[in-house]
C-alpha positions as CSV (number, residue, x, y, z in Angstrom):
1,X,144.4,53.0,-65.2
2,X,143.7,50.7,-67.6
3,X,139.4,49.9,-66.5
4,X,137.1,52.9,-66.9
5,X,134.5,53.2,-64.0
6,X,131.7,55.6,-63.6
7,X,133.0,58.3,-61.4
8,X,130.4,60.5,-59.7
9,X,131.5,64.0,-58.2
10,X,129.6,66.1,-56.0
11,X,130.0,68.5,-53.2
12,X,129.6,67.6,-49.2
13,X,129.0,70.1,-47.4
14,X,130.3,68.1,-44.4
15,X,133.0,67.7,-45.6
16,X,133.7,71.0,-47.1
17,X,135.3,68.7,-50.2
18,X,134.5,67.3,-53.5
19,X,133.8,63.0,-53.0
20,X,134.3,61.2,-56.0
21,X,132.6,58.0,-55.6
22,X,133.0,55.0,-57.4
23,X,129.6,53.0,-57.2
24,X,130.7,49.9,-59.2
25,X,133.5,49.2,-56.2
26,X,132.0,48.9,-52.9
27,X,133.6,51.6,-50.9
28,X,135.9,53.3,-53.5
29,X,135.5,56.6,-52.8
30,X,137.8,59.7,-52.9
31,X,138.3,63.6,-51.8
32,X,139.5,66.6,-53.2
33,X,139.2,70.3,-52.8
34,X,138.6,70.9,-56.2
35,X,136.2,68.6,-58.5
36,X,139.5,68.0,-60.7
37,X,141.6,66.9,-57.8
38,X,138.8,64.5,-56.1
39,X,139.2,63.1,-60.1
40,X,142.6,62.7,-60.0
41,X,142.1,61.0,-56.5
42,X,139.7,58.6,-57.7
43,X,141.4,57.2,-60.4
44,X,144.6,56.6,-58.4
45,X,142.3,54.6,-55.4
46,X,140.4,52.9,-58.0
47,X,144.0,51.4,-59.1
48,X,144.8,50.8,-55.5
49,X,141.4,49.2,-54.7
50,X,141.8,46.6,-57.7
51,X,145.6,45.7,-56.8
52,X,144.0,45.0,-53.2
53,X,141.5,43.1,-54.6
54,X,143.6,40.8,-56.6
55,X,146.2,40.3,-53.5
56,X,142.8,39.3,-51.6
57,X,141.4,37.2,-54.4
58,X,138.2,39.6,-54.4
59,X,135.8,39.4,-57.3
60,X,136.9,42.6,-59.6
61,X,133.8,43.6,-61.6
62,X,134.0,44.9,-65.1
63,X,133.0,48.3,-65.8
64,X,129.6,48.8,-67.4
65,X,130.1,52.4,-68.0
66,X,127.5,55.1,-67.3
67,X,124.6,53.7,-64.6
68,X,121.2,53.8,-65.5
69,X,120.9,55.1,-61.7
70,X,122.9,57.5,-59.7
């Protein structure tokens, strides 16, 4: 993974799993049972969601790095 986006883990409780949620991609979002796995998760879709984007011509934006809101 070559971009860095802000990642943000926390735990749902319906989903008895650990989301790792991308906010700068719309809808880039990832599981895991473990905080570390829903990590490792993330940064794969984030790779996938930016090769999709590119096939679909989608606007790709640039990570800003930690949000001033969360």
């Amino acid at each position: 993974m070559n971009a860095k986006y802000e990642i943000i883990i926390f735990w749902s409780e319906e989903d008895a799993s650990y989301i790792a949620d991308v906010p700068e991609l719309p809808g880039c979002k990832a599981d895991g049972a473990t905080s570390y796995e829903a990590l490792q998760n993330a940064e794969a879709v984030i790779d996938e969601w930016i090769e999709t984007a590119n096939d679909i011509g989608r606007y790709i934006p640039s990570p800003r790095g930690r949000l001033a809101f969360a």
